[in-house]
C-alpha positions in Angstrom: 144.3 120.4 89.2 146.8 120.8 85.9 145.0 122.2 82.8 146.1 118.7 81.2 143.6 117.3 83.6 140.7 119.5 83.4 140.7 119.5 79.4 140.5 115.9 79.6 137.2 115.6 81.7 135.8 118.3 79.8 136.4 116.2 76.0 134.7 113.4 78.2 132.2 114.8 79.6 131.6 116.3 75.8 131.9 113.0 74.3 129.3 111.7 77.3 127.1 114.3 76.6 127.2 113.7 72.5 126.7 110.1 72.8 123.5 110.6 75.0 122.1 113.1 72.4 122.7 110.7 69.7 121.0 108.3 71.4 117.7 110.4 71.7 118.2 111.0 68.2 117.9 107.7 67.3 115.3 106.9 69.6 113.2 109.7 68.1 114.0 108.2 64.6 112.9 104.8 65.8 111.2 104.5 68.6 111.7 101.5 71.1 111.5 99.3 67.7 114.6 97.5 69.2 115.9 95.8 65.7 115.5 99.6 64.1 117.2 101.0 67.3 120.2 98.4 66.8 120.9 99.0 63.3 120.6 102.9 63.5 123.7 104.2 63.0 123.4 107.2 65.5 122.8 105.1 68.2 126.4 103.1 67.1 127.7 106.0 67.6 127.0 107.7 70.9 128.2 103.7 71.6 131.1 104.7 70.1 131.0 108.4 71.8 130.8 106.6 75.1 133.8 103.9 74.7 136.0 106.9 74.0 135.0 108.3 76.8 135.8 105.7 79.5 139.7 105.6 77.6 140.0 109.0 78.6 138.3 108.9 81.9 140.6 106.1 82.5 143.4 108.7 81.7 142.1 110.9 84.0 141.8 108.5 87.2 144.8 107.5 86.9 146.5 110.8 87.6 143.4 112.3 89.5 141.9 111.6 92.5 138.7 110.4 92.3 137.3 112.9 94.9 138.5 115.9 92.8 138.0 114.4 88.6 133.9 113.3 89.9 132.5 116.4 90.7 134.2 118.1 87.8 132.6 115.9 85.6 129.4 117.1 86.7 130.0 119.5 84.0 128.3 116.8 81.7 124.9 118.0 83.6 125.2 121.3 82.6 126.2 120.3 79.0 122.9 118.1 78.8 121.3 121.0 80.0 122.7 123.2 77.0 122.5 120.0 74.5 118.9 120.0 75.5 117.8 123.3 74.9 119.7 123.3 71.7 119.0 120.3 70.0 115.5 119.7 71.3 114.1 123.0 72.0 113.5 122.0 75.3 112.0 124.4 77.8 113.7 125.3 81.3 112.7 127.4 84.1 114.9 129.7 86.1 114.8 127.2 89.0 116.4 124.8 86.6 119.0 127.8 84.8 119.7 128.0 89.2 120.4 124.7 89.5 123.2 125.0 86.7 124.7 128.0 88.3 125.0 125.6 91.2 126.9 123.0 89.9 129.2 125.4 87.7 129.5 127.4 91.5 130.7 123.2 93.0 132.8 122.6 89.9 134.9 125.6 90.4 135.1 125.1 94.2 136.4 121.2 93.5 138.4 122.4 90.5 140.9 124.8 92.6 
């Protein structure tokens, strides 16, 4: 797969990634108050985060196949995974930390 290619599902898997942590940002300002969850600006957004992502995975299927750009993307996982620990403090045990080494083992597999 071209570098082009793999840069692109990596900004959208970022941009995925960023809009779901702004999302539990503004749920954590607001709580499933739905009118405060609508008019909080973080949440517009990861909305926002998310629409630019589709454009570019649009890009991408349109020169990858989808059997090949898919798994890649799984990348977002591991992201979340990182976005988690870093922006939440969340906990992980090696099982999980495994699991990652997994799907970075797949992604490279698919990638080549």
């Amino acid at each position: 797969m071209a570098f082009r290619y793999l840069a692109l599902i990596l900004l959208n898997a970022c941009l995925l990634v960023a809009g779901q942590v702004l999302w539990k940002i503004g749920l954590q300002a607001t709580g499933l108050d739905w009118w405060r969850l609508l008019t909080n600006s973080k949440v517009w957004i990861g909305f926002l985060a998310f629409g630019l992502a589709t454009l570019i995975w649009f890009q991408v299927l349109d020169k990858v196949p989808l059997s090949r750009a898919l798994p890649v993307q799984s990348i977002a996982y591991v992201l979340g995974v990182l976005a988690g620990c870093f922006f939440f403090h969340e906990a992980f045990s090696w099982a999980r930390w495994l699991g990652v080494a997994l799907i970075v083992g797949g992604i490279c597999l698919v990638a080549r």
